[in-house]
MARGUGU-217811 format. One record per atom (N, C-alpha, C): residue number from 1; residue in one letter; atom name; x, y, z. Coordinates in Angstrom, 1 decimal, decimal comma. Example, Ala and Ser with C-alpha at 12.3 -4.5 7.8 and 13.67 -1.06 7.14 Angstrom:
residues 2
   seq   type   atom     east    north       up
     1      A      N     13,2     -5,7      7,8
     1      A     CA     12,3     -4,5      7,8
     1      A      C     13,2     -3,3      7,8
     2      S      N     12,8     -2,2      7,1
     2      S     CA     13,7     -1,1      7,1
     2      S      C     12,9      0,0      7,9
//
This chain:
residues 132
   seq   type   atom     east    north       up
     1      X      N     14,1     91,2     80,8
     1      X     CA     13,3     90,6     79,8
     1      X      C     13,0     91,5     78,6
     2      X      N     12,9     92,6     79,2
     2      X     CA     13,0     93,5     77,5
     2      X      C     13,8     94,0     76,9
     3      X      N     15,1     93,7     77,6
     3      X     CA     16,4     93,7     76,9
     3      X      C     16,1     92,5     76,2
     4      X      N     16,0     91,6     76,2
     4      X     CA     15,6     90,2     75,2
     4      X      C     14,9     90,2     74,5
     5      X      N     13,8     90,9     74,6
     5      X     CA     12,9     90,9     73,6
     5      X      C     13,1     92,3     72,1
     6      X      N     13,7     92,8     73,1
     6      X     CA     14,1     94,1     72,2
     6      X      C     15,6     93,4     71,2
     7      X      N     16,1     92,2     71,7
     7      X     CA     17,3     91,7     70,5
     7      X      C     16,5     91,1     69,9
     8      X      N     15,8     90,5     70,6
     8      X     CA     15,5     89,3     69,5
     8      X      C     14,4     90,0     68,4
     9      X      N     13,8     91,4     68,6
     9      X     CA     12,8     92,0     67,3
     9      X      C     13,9     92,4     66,6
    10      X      N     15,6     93,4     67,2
    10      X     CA     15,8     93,8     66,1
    10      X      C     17,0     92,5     65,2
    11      X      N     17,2     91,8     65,9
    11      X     CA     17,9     90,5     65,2
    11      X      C     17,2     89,9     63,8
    12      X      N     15,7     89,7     63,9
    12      X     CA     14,8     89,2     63,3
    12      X      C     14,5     90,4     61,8
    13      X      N     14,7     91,8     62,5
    13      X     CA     14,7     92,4     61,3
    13      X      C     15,6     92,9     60,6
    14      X      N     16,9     92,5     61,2
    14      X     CA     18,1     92,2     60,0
    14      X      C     18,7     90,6     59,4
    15      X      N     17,2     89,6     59,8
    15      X     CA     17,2     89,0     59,0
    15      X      C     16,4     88,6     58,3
    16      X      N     15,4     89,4     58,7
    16      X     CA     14,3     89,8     57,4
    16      X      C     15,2     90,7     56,4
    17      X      N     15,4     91,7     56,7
    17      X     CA     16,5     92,7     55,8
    17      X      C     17,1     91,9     54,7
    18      X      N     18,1     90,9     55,6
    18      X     CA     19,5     90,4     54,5
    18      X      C     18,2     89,4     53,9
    19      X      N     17,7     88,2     54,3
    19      X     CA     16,9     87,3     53,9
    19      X      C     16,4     87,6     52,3
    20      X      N     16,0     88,7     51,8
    20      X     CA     15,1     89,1     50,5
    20      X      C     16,7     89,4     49,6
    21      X      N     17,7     89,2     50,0
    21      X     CA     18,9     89,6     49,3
    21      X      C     19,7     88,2     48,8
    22      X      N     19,9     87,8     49,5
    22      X     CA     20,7     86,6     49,0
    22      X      C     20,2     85,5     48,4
    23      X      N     19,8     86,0     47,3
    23      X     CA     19,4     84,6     46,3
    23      X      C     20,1     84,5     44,9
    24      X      N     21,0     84,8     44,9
    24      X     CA     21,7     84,1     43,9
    24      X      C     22,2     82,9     43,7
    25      X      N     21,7     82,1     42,5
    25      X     CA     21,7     80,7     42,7
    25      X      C     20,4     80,0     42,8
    26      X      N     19,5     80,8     43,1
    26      X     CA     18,2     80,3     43,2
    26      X      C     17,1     79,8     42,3
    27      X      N     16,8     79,4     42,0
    27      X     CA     15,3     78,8     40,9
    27      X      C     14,3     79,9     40,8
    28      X      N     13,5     80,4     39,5
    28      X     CA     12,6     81,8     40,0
    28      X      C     11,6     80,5     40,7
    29      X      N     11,3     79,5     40,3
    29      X     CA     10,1     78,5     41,2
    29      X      C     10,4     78,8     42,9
    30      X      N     11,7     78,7     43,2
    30      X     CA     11,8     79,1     44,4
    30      X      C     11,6     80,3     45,2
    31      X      N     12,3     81,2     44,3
    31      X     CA     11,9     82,4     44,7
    31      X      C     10,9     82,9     44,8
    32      X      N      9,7     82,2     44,6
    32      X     CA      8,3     82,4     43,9
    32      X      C      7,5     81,9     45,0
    33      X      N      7,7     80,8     45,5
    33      X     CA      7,4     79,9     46,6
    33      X      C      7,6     81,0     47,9
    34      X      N      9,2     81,3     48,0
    34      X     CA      9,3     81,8     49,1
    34      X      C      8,3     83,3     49,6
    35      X      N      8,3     83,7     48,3
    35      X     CA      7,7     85,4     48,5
    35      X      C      6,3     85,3     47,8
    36      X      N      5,6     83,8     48,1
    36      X     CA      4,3     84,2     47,7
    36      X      C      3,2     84,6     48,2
    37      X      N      3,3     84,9     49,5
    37      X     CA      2,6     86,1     50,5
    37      X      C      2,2     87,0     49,6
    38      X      N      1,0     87,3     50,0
    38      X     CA      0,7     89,1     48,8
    38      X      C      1,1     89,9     49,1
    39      X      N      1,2     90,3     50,7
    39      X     CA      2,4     91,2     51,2
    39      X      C      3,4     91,8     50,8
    40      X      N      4,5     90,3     49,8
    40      X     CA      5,0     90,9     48,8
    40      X      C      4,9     91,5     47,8
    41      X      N      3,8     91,4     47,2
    41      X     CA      3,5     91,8     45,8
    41      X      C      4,4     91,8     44,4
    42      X      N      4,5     90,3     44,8
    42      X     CA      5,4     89,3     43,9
    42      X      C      4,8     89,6     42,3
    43      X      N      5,6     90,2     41,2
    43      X     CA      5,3     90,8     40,0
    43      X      C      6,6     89,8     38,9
    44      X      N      6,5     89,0     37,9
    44      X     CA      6,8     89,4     36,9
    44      X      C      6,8     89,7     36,3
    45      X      N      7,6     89,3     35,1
    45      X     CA      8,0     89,8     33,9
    45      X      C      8,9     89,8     32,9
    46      X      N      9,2     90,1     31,4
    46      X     CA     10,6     90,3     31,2
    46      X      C     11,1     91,8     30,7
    47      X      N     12,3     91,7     30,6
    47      X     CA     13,2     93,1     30,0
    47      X      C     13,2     93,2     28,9
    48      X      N     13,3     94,4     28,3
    48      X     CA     13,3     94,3     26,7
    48      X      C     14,4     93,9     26,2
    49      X      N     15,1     93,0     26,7
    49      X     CA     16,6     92,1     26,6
    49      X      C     16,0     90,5     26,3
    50      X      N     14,7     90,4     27,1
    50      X     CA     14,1     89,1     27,0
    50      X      C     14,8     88,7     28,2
    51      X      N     14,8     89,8     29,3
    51      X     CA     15,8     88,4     30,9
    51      X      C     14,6     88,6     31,9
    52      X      N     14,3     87,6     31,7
    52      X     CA     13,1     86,9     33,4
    52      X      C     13,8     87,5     34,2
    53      X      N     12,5     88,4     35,0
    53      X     CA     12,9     89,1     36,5
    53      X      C     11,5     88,7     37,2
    54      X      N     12,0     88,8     38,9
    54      X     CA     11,1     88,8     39,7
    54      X      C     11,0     89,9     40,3
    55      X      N     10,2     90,7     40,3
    55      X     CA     10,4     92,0     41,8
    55      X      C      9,5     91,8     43,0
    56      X      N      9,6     92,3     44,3
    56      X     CA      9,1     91,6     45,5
    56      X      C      9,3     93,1     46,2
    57      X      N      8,6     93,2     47,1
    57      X     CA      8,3     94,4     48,2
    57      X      C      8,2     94,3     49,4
    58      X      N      9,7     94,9     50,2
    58      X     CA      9,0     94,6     51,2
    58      X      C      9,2     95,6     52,4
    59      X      N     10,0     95,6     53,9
    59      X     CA      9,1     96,8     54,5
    59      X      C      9,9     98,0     54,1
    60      X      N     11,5     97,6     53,5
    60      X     CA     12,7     98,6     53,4
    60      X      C     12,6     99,2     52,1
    61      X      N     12,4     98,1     51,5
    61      X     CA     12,6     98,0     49,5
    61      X      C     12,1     97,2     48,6
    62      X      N     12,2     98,1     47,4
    62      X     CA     11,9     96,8     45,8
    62      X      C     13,1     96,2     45,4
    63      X      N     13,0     94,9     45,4
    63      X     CA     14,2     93,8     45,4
    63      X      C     13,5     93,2     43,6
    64      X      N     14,7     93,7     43,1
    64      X     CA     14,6     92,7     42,1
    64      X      C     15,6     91,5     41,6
    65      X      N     14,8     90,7     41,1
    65      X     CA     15,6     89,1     40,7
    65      X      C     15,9     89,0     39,8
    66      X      N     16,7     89,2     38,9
    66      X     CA     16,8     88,6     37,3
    66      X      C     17,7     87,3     37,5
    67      X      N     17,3     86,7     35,9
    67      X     CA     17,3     85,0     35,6
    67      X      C     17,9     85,0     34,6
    68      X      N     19,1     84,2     34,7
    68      X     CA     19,6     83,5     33,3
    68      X      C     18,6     82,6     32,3
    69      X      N     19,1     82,0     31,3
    69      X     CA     18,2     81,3     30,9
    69      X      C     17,8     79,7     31,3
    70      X      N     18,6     79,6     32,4
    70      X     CA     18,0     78,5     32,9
    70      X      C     17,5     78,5     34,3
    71      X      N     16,8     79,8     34,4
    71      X     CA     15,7     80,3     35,2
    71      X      C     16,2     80,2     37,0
    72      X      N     18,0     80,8     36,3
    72      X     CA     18,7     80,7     37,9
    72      X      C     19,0     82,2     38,3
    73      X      N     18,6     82,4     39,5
    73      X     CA     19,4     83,9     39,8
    73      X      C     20,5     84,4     39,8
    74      X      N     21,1     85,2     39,1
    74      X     CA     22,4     85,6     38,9
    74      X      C     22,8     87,0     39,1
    75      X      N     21,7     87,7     39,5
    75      X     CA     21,5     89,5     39,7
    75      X      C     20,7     89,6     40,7
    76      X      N     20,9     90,5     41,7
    76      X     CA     19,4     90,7     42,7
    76      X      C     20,1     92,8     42,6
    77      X      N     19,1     93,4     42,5
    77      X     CA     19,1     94,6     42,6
    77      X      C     18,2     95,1     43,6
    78      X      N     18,5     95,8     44,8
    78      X     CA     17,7     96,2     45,8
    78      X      C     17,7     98,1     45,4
    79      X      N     16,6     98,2     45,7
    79      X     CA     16,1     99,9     45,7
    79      X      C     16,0    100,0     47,4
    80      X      N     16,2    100,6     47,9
    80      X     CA     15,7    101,2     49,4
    80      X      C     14,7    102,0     49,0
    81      X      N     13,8    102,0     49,8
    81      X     CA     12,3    103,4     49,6
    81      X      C     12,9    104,1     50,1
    82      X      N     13,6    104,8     51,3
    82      X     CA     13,8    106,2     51,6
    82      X      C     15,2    106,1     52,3
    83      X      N     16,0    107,1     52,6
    83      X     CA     17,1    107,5     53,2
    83      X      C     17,6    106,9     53,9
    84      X      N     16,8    106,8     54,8
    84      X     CA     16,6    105,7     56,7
    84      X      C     16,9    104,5     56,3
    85      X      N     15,7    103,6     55,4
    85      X     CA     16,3    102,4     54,6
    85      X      C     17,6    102,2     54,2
    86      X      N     18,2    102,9     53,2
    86      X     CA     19,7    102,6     52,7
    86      X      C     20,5    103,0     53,8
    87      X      N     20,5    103,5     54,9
    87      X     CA     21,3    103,5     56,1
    87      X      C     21,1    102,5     56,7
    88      X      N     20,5    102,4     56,6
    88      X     CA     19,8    100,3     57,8
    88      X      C     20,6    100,0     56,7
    89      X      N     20,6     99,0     55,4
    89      X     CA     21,3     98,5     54,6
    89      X      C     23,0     98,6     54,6
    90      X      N     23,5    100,2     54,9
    90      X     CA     24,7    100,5     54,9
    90      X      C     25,6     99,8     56,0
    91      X      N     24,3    100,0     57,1
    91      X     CA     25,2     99,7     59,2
    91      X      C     24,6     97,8     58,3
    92      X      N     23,9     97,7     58,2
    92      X     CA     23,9     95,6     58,3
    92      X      C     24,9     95,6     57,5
    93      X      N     25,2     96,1     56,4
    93      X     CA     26,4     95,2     55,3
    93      X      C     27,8     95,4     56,0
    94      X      N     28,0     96,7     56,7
    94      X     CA     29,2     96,9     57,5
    94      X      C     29,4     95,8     58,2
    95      X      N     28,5     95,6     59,1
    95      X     CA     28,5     94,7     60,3
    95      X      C     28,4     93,2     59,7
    96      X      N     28,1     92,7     58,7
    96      X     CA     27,4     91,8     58,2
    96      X      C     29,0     91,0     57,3
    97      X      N     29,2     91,7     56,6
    97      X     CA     29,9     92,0     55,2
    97      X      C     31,6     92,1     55,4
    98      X      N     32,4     91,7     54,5
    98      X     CA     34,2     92,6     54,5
    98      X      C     33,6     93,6     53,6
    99      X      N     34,1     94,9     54,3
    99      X     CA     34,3     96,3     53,6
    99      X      C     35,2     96,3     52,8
   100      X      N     34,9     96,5     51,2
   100      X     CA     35,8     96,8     50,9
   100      X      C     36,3     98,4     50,2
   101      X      N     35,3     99,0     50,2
   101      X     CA     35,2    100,3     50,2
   101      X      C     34,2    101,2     50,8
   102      X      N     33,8    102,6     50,7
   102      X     CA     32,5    103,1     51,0
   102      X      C     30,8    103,0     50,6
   103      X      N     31,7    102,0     49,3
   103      X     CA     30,1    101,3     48,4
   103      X      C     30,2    100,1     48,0
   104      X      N     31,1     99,4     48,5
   104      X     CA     31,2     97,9     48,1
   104      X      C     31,9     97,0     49,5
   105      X      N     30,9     95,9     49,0
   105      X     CA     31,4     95,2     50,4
   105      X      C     31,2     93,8     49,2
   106      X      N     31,6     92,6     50,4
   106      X     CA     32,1     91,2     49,2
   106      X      C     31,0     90,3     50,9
   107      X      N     30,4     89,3     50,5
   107      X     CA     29,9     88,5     51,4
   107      X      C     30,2     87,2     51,2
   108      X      N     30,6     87,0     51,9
   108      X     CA     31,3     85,5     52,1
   108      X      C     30,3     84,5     52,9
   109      X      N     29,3     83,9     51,8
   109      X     CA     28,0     83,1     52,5
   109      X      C     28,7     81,5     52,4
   110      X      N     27,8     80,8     52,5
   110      X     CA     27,5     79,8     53,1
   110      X      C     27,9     78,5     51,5
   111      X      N     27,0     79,5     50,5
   111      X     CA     27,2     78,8     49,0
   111      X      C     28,0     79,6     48,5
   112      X      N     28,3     80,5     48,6
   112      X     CA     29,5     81,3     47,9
   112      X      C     29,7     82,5     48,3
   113      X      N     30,5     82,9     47,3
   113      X     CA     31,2     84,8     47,3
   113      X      C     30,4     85,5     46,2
   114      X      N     29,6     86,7     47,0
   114      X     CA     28,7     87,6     46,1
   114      X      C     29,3     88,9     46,5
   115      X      N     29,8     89,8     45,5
   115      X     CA     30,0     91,2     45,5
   115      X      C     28,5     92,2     45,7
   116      X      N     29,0     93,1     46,2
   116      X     CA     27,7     93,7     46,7
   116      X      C     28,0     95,3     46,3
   117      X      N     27,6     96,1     45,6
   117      X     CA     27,9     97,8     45,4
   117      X      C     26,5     98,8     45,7
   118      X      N     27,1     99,7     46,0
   118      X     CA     26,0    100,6     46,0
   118      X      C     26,2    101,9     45,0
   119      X      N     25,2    102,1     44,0
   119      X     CA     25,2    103,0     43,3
   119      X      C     24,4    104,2     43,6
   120      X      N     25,0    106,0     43,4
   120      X     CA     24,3    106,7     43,6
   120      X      C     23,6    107,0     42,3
   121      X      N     22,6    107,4     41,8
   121      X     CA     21,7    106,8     40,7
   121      X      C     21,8    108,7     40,7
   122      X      N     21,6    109,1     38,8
   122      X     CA     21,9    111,1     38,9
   122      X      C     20,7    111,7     39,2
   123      X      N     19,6    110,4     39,4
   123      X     CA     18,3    111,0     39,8
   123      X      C     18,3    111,3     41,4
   124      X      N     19,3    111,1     42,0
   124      X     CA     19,0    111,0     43,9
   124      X      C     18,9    109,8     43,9
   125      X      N     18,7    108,9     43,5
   125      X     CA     18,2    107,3     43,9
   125      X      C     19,3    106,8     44,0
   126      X      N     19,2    106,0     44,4
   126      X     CA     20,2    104,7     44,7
   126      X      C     19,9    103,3     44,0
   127      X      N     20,8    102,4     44,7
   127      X     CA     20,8    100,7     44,3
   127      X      C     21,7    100,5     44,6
   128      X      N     21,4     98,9     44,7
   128      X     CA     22,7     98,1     46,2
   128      X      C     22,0     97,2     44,3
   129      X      N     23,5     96,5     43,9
   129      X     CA     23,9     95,4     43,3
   129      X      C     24,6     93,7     43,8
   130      X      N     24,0     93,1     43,8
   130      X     CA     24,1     91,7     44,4
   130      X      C     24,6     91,4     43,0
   131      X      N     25,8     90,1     42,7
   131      X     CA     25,9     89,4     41,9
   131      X      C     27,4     88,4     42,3
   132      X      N     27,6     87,6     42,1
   132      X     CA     28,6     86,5     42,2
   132      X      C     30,2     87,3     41,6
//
């Protein structure tokens, strides 16, 4: 029984994980609906480009949403908070994902094909890029 219970917590939090990732294609109204818990600490705003973003928080990372102008998602940018995080993100997109390199994988969902990269940022940071 606690082999079961122990899949089914960590199943649940690699689909919490991927779940705040895949919205491209989405409405910000929807994305807004879905992450309107305070939990997230659902924030807009715009770029000094003038592009509607959403950002949202949650246990791994800051996920950001940017919007074309017909307020659809076409960018999701994830930050991981710490080390441990972008390793959980590396082993799910492996397992999750076609590899197509050491920083890029391609997901083949349900509504379409989203490319996926991870950038090493020259500050030590990172980012995982979502886009079609």
């Amino acid at each position: 029984m606690k082999k079961i219970l122990l899949f089914i917590a960590l199943f649940t939090i690699t689909i919490m994980a991927s779940n705040a990732q895949a919205r491209i294609g989405f409405t910000s109204s929807d994305i807004k609906k879905e992450f309107a818990n305070p939990k997230y600490n659902l924030i807009t705003g715009y770029t000094d480009d003038n592009i509607y973003y959403i950002t949202i928080t949650n246990q791994r990372a800051l996920v950001i949403y940017y919007f074309n102008t017909y307020q659809i998602c076409d960018l999701v940018i994830i930050v991981p908070k710490t080390q441990g995080d972008l390793n959980f993100y590396v082993e799910t997109y492996n397992k999750q994902y076609v590899i197509n390199s050491n920083n890029t994988w391609t997901a083949y969902l349900s509504d379409g094909i989203l490319h996926v990269k991870l950038t090493y940022l020259e500050d030590g940071g990172y980012v995982f890029t979502w886009k079609p």
